[in-house]
N, C-alpha and C positions, 0 to 999 in steps of 0.2 A: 448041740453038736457042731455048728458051723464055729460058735465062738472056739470049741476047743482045735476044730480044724484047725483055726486063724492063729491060735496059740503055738500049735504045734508046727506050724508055716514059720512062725517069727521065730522059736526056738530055735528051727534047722538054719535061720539066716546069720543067727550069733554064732559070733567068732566061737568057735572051740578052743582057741586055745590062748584060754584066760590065764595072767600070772599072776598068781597071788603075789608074788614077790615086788612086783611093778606097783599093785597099789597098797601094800603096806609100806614100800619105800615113798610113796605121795604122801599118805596120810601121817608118815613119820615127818616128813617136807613141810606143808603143813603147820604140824603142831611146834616142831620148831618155830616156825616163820612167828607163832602166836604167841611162844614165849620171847622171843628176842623182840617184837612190837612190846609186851607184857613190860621187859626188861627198856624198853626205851622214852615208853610213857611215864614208868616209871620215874625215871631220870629227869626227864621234863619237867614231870611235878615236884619233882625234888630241887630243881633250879629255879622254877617260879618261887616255891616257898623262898627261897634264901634271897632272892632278889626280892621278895616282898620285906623281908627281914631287912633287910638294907636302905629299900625308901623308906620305911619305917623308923629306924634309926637316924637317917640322916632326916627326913620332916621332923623330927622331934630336937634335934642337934641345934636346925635353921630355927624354928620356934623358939627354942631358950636365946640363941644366940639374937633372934631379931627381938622378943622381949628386952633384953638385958640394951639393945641398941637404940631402943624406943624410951627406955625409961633415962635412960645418960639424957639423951638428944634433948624431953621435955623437960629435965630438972635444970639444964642449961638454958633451956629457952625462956622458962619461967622464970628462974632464977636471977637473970641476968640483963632479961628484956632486950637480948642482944637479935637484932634484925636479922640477922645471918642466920644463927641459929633456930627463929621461925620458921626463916625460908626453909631450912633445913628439915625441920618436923613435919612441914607441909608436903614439901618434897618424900618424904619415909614413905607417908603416911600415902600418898599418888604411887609410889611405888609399889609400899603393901598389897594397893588394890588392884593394878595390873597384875601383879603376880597371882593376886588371886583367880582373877579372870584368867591368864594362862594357864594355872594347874583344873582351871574346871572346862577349860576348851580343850585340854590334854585328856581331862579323863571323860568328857564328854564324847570326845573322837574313839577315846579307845572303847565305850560304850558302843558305840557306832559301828565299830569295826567288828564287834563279838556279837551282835545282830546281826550283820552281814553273814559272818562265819555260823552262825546258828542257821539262819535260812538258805546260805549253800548247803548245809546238813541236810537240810530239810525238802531242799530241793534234791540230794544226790538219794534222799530215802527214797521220796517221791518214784522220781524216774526209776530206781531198782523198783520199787512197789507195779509202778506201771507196766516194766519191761518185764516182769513175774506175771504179771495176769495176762500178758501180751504172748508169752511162753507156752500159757498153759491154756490159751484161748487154739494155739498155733498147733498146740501138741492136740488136743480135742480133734482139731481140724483133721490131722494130720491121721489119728485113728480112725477118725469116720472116714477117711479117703481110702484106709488099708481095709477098711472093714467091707467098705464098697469096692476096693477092685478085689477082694475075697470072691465077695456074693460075685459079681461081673466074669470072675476067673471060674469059679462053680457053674458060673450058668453055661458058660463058654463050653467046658468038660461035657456037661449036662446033656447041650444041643447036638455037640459035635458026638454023642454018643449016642445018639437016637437015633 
């Protein structure tokens, strides 16, 4: 009986005058907002693709292109025993291998960066996770506080009737 007291206490406190119209215009708010994010991720990944398509192309372009410049360089250098052209192969070749170290300190950074962006993910789950049980630790609270000035408010009626 007290709990339906307590129910029927909280009923007469809500508003009466609910619009349906107010939250089917949110919910329609909303489901917009999730398809135009839907429509923007999408887009995203439609840009990453093509820009992948394009280093793609172009690392494939530079590899034939520095093949074809590596194999002139050593047939002249062999061929010719010209000092210069040594220098030259040696040089490619000091080159080749910086460049390699750059594209792997490039994709190692960008490694780096999408662990960072993973574990802000993970920390922004987190904190929703925490401030959800923080919520509903608060709303608990907050019943047992309405439920106790119920019984508090009953007892008060009770005394003051006797």
């Amino acid at each position: 009986q007290d709990r339906a007291e307590i129910l029927n206490e909280e009923k007469s406190k809500l508003n009466k005058n609910i619009n349906r119209a107010m939250y089917t215009h949110r919910i329609m708010d909303i489901t917009n907002q999730i398809v135009k994010q839907n429509k923007d991720i999408n887009k995203i990944t439609s840009d990453i693709r093509d820009i992948q398509k394009t280093i793609n192309l172009n690392t494939n372009t530079l590899s034939r292109a520095d093949a074809i410049a590596e194999e002139l360089i050593f047939k002249a250098a062999t061929d010719k025993n010209d000092p210069v052209m040594v220098d030259t192969y040696r040089r490619l070749k000091t080159l080749r291998s910086k460049f390699e170290e750059l594209v792997d300190a490039v994709g190692k950074s960008g490694q780096q960066e999408q662990a960072i962006r993973d574990l802000e993910t993970k920390i922004d789950q987190e904190q929703s996770r925490i401030s959800a049980n923080n919520f509903g630790r608060i709303k608990a609270d907050l019943d047992a506080i309405i439920k106790e000035n119920a019984q508090l408010v009953s007892r008060i009626k009770s005394a003051s009737g006797k």
